[in-house]
C-alpha positions as CSV (number, residue, x, y, z in Angstrom):
1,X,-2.3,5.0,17.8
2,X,-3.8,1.7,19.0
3,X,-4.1,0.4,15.7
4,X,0.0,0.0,15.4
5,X,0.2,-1.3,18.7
6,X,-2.7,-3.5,17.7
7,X,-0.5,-4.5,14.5
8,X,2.7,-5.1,16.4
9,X,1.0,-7.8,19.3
10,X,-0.1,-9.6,16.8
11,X,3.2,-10.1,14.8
12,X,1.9,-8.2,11.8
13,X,4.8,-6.3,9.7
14,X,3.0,-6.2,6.1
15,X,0.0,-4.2,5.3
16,X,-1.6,-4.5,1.9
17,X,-3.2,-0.9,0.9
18,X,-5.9,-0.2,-1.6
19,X,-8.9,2.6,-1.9
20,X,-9.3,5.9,-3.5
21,X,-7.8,9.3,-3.7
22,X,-4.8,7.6,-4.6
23,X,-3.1,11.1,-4.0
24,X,-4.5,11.9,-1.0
25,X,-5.5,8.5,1.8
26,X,-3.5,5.7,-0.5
27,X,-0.3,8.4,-0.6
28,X,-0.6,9.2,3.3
29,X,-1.0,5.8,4.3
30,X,1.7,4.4,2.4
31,X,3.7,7.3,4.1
32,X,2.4,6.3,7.5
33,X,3.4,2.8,7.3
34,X,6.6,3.4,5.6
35,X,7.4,5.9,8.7
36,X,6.3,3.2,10.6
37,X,8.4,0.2,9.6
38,X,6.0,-1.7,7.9
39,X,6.3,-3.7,4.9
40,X,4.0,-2.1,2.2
41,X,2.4,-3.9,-0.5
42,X,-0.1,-1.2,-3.2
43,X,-2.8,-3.2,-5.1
44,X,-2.2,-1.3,-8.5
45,X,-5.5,-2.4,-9.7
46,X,-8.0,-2.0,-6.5
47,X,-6.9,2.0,-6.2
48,X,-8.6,4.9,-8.4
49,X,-7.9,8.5,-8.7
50,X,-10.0,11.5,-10.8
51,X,-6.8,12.2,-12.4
52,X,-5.2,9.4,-13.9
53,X,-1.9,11.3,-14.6
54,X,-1.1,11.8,-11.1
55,X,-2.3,8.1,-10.0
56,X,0.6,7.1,-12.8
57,X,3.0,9.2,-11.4
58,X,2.2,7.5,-7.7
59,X,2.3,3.9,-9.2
60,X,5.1,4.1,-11.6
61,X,7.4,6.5,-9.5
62,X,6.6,7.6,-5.9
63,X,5.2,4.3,-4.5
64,X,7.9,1.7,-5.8
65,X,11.0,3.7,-3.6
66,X,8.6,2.4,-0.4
67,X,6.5,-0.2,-1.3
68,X,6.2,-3.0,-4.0
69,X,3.2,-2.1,-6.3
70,X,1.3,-5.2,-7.1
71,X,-1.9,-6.1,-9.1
72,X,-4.6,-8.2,-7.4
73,X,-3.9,-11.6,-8.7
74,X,-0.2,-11.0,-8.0
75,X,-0.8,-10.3,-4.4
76,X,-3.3,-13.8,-4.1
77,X,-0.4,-14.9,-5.5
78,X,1.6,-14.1,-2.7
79,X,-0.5,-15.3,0.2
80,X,-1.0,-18.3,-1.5
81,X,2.6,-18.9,-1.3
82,X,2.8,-17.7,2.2
């Protein structure tokens, strides 16, 4: 799509990810940008899921083999740092 191609011209190779249906758009878009090349970063605490079971499972054990899972002030952290 444009919006890699948007990414990529402007020398962007992180994305930080947060949102909802952590099984479902966080999950798919962490797989997107992983496919992708990019660096991926999952704000622990600014994602929610109905079934806090499965959102475990993503955040202890699926996302950490492609991303680093991070809380908010971690990731300020971070770009603070730069």
């Amino acid at each position: 799509t444009y919006f890699d191609l948007a990414l990529r011209s402007r020398g962007i190779d992180t994305i930080i990810i947060s949102g909802g249906a952590v099984d479902v758009g966080v999950a798919s878009t962490v797989y997107a940008a992983r496919d992708l090349d990019y660096n991926v970063v999952v704000v622990r605490d600014a994602c929610s899921n109905s079934h806090e079971d499965s959102m475990a499972a993503f955040m202890n054990t699926v996302f950490p083999r492609m991303a680093r899972v991070r809380t908010t002030d971690q990731i300020l952290e971070m770009i603070r740092k730069g």
